[in-house]
C-alpha positions in Angstrom: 100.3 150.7 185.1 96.4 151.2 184.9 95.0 154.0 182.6 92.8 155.8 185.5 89.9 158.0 184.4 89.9 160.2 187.4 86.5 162.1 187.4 86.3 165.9 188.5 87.2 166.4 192.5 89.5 163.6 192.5 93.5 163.8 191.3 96.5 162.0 191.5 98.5 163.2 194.3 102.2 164.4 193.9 105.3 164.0 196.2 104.3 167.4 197.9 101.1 165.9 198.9 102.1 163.4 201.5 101.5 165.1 204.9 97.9 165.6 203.6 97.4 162.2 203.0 98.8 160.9 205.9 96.8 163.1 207.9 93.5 162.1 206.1 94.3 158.7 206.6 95.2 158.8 210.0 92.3 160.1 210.5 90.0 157.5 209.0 92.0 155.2 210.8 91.5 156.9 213.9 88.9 154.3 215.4 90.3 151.1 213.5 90.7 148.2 216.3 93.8 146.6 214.2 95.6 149.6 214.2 95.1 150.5 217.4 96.1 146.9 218.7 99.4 148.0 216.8 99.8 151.0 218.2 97.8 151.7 221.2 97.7 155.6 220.6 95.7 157.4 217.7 98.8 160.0 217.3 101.1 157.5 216.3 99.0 157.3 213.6 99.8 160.6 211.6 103.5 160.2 210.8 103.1 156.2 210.0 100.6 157.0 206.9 102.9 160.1 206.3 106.3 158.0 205.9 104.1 155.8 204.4 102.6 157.6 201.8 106.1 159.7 201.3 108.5 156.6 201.0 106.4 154.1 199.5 103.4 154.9 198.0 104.0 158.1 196.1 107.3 156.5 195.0 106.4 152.8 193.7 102.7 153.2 193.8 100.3 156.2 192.8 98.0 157.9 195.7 94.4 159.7 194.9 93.0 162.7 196.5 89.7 164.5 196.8 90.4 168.0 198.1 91.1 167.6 202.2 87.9 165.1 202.1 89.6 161.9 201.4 92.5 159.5 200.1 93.6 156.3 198.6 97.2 154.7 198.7 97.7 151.6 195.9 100.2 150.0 194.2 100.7 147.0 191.7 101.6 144.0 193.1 105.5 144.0 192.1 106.0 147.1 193.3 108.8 147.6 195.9 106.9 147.8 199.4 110.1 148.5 201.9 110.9 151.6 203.7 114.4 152.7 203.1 116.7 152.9 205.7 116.2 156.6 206.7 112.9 156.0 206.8 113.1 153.4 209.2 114.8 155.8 211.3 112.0 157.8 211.6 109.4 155.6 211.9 111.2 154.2 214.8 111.9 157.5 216.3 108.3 158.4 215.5 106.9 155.6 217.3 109.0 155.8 221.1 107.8 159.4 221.1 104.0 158.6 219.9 103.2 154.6 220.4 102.9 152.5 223.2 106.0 150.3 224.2 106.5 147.3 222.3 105.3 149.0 219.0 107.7 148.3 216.5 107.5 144.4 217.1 104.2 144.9 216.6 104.8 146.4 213.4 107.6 143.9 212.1 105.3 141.0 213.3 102.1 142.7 211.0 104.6 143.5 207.8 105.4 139.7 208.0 102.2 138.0 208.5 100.7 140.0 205.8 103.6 139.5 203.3 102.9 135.6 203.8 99.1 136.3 203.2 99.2 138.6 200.3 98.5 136.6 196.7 101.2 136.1 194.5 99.3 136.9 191.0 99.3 140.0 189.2 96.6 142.4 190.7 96.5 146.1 192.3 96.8 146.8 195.6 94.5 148.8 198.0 96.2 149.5 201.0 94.4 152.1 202.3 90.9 154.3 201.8 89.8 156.7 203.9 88.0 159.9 204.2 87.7 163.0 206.7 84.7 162.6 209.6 83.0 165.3 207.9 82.9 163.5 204.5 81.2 160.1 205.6 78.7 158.8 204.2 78.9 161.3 201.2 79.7 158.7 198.4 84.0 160.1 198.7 84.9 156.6 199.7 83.5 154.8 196.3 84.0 157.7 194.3 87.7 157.6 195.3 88.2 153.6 194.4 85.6 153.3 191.6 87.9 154.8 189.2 90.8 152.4 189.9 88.3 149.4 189.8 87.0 150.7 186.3 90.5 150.6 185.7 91.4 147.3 186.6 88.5 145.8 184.7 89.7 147.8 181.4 92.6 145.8 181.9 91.5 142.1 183.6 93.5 142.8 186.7 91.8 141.4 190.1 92.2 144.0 193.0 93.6 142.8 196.5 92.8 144.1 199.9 93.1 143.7 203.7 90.2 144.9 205.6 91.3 146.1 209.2 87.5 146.9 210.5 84.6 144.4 210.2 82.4 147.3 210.1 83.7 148.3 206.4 82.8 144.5 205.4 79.8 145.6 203.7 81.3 148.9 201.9 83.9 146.8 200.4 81.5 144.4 199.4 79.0 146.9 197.7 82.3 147.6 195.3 82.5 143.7 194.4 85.1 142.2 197.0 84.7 139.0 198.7 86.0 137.5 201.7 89.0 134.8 201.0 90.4 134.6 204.4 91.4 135.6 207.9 94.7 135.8 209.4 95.7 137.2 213.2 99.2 138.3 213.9 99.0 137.0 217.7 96.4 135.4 219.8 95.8 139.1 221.1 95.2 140.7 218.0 92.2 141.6 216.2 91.5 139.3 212.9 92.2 141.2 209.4 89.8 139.7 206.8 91.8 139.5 203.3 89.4 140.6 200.2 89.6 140.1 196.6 87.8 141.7 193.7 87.9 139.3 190.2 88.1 141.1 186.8 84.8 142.8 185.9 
């Protein structure tokens, strides 16, 4: 695990926390062309990042948050990555009352593809950022991953993401990420650019 130096605003986010960051990130995901290929309705959006956040990444991962303003979800590169059973169940049941039809292949098809694209070496994992509408452009975004990056450099761990909008190419960038690749789930889906960020 990474000793995080998490500066004043910013805390590590407990069990109790996950309907607030699900509902952060769903809403900085609210405009992102991969996830709406996948599920072709904003709402559907909330309870994914929620089971999400509850069943994954508060459990084998660790989650940041700055107030209502903005949140990250990580987790090292061994960690466990699949919903339980029950959890299933609900994202399921979540998505035939939220999602368009066809949804949940969606879904299975993306957790494949990116399984066969994600790197096999140690590193941490960035698997989502994202802050309120009313906190863009503030600085929340790189004051939320700086910390982990710091981290990761104390420690000579590269950092891994998937970058779902070409317009945060530059932002993750500006942080010291560079392009490795492209993947596309289908021929109708919109590319996801996979990012990597050496040792400091």
């Amino acid at each position: 695990m990474l000793d995080i130096d998490l500066p004043d605003g910013i805390r590590l986010a407990t069990r109790r926390d996950w309907r607030q960051l699900g509902d952060i990130t769903a809403e900085a995901f609210a405009e992102d062309p991969f996830n709406l290929w996948i599920f072709g309705r904003t709402r559907a959006l909330k309870p994914l990042f929620r089971i999400m956040a509850r069943d994954i990444y508060l459990r084998s991962g660790f989650c940041h948050i700055a107030s209502n303003g903005g949140a990250t979800m990580w987790a090292m590169h061994d960690a466990r990555q699949e919903l339980s059973f029950l959890a299933m169940w609900q994202l399921i049941i979540a998505q035939r009352l939220h999602a368009e039809p066809g949804t949940m292949k969606r879904i299975m098809s993306v957790s494949k593809t990116m399984a066969a694209h994600h790197p096999k070496e140690p590193h941490a994992y960035l698997f989502t950022v994202g802050t309120r509408k009313a906190a863009r452009g503030t600085g929340l975004g790189k004051g939320l991953i700086n910390p982990v990056l710091a981290a990761a450099d104390a420690k000579g761990l590269p950092v891994y993401l998937e970058n779902t909008n070409p317009v945060n190419d530059g932002f993750y960038r500006s942080l010291g990420f560079e392009r490795t690749g492209d993947f596309r789930v289908d021929g109708t889906a919109p590319v996801v650019t996979t990012m990597w960020r050496a040792a400091g």
